[in-house]
N, C-alpha and C positions, 0 to 999 in steps of 0.2 A: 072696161078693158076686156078683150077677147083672149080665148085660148089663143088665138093666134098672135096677140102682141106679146102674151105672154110668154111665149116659147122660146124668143133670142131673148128673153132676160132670162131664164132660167136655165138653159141649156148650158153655157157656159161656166156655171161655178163647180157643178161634178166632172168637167171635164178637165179643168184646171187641176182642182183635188187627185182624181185619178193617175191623170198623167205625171203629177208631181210623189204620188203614193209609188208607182211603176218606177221613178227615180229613185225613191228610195229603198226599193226590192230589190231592181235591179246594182245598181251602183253600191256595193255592200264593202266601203272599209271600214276596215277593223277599227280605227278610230272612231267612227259613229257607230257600228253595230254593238260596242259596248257601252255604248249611253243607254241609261234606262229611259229617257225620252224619246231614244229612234223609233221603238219600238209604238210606245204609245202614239206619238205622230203618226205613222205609219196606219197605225188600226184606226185613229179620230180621222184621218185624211179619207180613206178607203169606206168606212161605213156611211159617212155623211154624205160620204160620194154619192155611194149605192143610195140610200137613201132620196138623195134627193135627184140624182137619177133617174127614179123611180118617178118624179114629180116631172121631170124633162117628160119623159115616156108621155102622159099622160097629156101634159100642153101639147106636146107634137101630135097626138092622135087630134086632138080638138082642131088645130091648125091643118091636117090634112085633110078634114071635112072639106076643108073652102075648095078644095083642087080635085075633088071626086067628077069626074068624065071628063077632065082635062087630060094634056098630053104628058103631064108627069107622073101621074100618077104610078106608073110601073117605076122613076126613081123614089117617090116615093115609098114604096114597097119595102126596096132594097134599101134605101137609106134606114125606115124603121128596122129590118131583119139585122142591121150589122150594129143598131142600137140597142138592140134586144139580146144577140148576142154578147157585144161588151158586158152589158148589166147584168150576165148569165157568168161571166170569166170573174171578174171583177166580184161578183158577190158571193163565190165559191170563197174565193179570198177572204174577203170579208167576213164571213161565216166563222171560217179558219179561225183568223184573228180575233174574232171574239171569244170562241171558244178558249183560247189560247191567252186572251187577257183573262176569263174567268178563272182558270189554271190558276194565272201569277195573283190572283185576289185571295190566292183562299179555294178556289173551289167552290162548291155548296158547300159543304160543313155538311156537322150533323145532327141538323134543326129539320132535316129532310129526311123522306120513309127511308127505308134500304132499297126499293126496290127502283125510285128514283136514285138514287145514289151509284147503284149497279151498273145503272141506264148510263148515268154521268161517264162513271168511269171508262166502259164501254167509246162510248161514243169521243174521248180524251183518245181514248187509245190508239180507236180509229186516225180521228186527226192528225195525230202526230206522226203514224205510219206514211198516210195518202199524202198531208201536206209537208214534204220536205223542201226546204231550201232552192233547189233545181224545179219543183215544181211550179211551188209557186211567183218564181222569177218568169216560168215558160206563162202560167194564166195572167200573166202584168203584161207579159208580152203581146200576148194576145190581145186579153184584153185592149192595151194600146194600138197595137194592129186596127184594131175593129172601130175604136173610135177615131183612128186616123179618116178611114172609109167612111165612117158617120159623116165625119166633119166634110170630106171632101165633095159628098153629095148632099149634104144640105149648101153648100156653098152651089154646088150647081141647080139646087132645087131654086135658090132665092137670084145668083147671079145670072144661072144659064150656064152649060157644061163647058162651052168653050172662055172662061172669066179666067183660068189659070193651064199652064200647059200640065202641072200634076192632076186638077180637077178634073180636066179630060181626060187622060191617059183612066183614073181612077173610074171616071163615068163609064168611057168604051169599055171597059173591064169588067166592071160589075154588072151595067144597064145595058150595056149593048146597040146603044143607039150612037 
């Protein structure tokens, strides 16, 4: 099996994750947001994402070899650049949240130097400042933005841009052909 068969099996499971982690950023009642499992879904949804994301990236680079001095290659470009991007929104987040599950475990403790400890705190502080609630609703948002675009130019890399009237609209916009 080639990178390239591999890349519509893999593509789709961090994109499901994502978009459903982005529901539950965005979509914030107070009936779930006080579950202690919103949260935790939330963070296993968005890292695994990222994660394996990161493994989409990768198939899809292997997959666009086949199409080098073809005439997509310039969607493919932009289709990689707004997949790069998500995975760029999306793992700020995800960063967040892990930091922010470490908080709710405990922390490091202090089995750790002080100087690592200082670092900790530091860097908790940060996080909590930079990722508030509004933000990270705006990088889910994005983040979803950006794989909307992914989605709508691999669909035109594989169908061909005129296959849906959003897929065009999204091709002329981005690729400009």
């Amino acid at each position: 099996m080639t990178t390239y068969d591999l890349h519509p099996l893999v593509v789709h499971f961090p994109i499901a994750f994502l978009s459903f982690a982005t529901v539950l950023e965005v979509v914030r009642l107070k009936i779930l947001t006080r579950q202690e499992w919103y949260f935790y879904t939330k963070a296993v949804l968005l890292i695994v994402g990222v994660l394996w994301g990161f493994a989409s990236l990768q198939t899809g680079e292997g997959a666009a070899r086949l199409y080098q001095g073809t005439s997509i290659v310039q969607t493919i470009a932009v289709h990689s650049l707004f997949a790069n991007l998500s995975l760029i929104a999306y793992g700020m987040l995800a960063a967040s949240l892990l930091l922010e599950w470490i908080g709710r475990s405990g922390g490091l403790g202090p089995k750790f130097p002080r100087p690592i400890l200082r670092t900790w705190a530091v860097i908790s502080h940060v996080e909590r400042r930079i990722f508030s609630v509004p933000v990270r609703m705006i990088l889910s948002l994005m983040g979803l933005a950006c794989l909307m675009i992914v989605g709508a130019l691999g669909a035109s890399i594989v169908y061909g841009p005129e296959i849906d009237p959003a897929v065009s609209l999204i091709h002329r916009i981005f690729v400009g052909q």
